[in-house]
C-alpha positions as CSV (number, residue, x, y, z in Angstrom):
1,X,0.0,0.0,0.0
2,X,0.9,3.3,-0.7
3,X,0.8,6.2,2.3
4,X,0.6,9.3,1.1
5,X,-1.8,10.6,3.7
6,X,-1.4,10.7,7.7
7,X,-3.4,10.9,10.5
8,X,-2.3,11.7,14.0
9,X,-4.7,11.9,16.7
10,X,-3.6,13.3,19.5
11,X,-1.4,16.8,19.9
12,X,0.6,16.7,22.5
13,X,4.2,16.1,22.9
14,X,4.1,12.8,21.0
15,X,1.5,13.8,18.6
16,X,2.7,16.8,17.8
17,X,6.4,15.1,17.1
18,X,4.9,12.5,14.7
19,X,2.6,15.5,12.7
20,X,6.0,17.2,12.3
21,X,8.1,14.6,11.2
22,X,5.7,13.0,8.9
23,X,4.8,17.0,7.5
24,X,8.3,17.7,6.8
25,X,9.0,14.2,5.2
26,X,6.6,14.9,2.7
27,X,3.1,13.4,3.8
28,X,0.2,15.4,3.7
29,X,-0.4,15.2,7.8
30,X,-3.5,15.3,9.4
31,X,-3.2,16.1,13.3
32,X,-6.1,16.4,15.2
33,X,-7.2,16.8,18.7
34,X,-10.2,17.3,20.3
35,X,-8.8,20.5,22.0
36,X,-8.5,23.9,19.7
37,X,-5.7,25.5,22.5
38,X,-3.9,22.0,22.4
39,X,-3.6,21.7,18.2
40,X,-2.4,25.7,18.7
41,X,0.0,24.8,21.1
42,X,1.1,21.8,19.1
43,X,1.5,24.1,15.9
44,X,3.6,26.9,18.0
45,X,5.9,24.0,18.9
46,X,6.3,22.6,15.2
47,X,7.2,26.4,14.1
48,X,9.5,26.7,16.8
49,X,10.8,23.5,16.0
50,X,11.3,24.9,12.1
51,X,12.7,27.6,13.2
52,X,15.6,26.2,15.1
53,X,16.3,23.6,12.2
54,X,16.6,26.4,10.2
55,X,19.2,28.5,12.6
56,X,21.4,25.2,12.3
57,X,21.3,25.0,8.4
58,X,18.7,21.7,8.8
59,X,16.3,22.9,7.3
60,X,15.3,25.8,4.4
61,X,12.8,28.3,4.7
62,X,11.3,26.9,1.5
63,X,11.1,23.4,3.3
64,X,9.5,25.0,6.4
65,X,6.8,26.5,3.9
66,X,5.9,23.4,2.4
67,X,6.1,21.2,5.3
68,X,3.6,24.0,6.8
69,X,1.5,23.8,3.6
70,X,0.9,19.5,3.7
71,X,0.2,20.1,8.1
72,X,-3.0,20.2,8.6
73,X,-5.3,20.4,12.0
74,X,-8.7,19.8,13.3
75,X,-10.7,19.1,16.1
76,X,-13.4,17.6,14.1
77,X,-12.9,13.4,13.5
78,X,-14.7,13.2,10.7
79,X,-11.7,15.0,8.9
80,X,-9.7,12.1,10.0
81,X,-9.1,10.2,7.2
82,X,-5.5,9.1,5.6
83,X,-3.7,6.3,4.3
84,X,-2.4,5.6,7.8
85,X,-3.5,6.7,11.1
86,X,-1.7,7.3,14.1
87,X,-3.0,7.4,17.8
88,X,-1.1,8.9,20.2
89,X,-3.6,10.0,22.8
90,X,-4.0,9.0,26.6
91,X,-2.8,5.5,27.6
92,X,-6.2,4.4,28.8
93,X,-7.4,1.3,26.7
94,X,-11.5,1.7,26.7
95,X,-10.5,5.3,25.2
96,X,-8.6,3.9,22.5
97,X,-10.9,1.3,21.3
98,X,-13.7,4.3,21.2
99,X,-10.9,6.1,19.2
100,X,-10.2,3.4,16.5
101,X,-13.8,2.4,16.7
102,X,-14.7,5.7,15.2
103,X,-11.8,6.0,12.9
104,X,-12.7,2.6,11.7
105,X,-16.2,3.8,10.7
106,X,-15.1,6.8,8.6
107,X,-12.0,5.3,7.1
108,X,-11.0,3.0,3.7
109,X,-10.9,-0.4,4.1
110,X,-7.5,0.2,3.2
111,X,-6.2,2.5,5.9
112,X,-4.0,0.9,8.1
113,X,-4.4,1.9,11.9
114,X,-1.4,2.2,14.9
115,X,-0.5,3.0,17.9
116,X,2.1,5.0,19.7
117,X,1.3,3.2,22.6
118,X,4.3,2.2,25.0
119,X,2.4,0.3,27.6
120,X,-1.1,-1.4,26.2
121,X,-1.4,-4.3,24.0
122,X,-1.7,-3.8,20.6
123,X,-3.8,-7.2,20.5
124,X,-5.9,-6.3,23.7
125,X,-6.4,-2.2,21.8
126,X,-7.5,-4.3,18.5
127,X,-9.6,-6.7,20.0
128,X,-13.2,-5.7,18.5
129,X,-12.0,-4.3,15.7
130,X,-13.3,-4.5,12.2
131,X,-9.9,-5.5,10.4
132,X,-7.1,-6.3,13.0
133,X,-4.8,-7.5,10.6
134,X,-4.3,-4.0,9.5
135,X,-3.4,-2.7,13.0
136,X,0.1,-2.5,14.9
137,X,1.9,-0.5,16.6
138,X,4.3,2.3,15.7
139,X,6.2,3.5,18.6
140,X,8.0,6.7,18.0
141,X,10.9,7.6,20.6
142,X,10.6,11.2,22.2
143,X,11.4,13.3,20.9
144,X,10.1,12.2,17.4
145,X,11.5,14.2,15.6
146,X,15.2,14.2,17.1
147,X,15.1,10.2,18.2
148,X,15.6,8.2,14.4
149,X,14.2,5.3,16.2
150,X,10.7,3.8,15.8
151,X,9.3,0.5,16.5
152,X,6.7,-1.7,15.1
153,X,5.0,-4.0,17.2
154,X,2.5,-6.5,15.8
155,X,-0.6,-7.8,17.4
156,X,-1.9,-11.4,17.5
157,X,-3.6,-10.8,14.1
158,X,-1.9,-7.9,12.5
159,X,-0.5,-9.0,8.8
160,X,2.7,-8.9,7.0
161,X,1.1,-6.3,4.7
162,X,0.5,-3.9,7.3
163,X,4.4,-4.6,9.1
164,X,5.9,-4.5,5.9
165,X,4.1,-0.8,4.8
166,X,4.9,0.0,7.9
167,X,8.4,-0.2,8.1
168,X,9.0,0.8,4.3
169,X,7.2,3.8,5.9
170,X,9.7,4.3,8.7
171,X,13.1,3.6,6.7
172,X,11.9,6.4,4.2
């Protein structure tokens, strides 16, 4: 499968990392939160992020611009839909579920779904839904966007499809 499209859920410290790393590698990114003053404070942190990367010769002002251009945020779930999409909201495993369950409903058939979990199951956070085999987990290392280190973790029924797009995601 082809990702061309992210979704984060989630904005802060984690989510916000993610949004900027995928933005600025080229995905259109999707980062939403249920909280307007959290997505602000997320985008004030990407910018000031930019900024610095810029100061140390990382990063172009033309770059910033278009990594600013394919960033995009809302507070409203039905805008949620990508290619892949990302959770990285509170580590409390009924509120995930409700989370995918609803991100399930509005997605592709095709849209894999992870989690930046570091402490649920992927397999217990899957159980109930429609396609588990196109769920795992993608564990991004704080600070995303600094740490080169991510890690795919695969639940009970989670295909070699969905680890192999996956990680072909995460090497590019």
């Amino acid at each position: 499968m082809k990702i061309a499209k992210v979704g984060i859920c989630g904005a802060g410290t984690m989510g916000a990392g993610i949004a900027e790393v995928f933005a600025q590698a080229g995905f259109e990114t999707i980062l939403f939160d249920v909280s307007q003053p959290q997505l602000a404070t997320a985008i004030a942190a990407i910018r000031k992020n930019w900024d610095k990367a810029i100061e140390k010769n990382k990063l172009t002002e033309l770059e910033k611009e278009q990594a600013t251009q394919r960033l995009h945020t809302t507070n409203a779930i039905e805008e949620v839909q990508a290619n892949l999409v990302i959770e990285a909201i509170v580590e409390k495993l009924d509120v995930k579920r409700e989370l995918f369950t609803k991100l399930s409903a509005i997605n592709s058939t095709e849209t894999i779904f992870a989690s930046n979990t570091s402490s649920l199951s992927i397999t217990k956070i899957a159980t109930g839904m429609s396609h588990p085999e196109r769920f795992a987990g993608i564990h991004f290392f704080n600070p995303a966007p600094i740490m080169k280190l991510v890690e795919i973790i695969c639940g009970a029924e989670t295909n070699t499809a969905t680890t192999t797009a996956l990680t072909t995601l995460s090497k590019s």
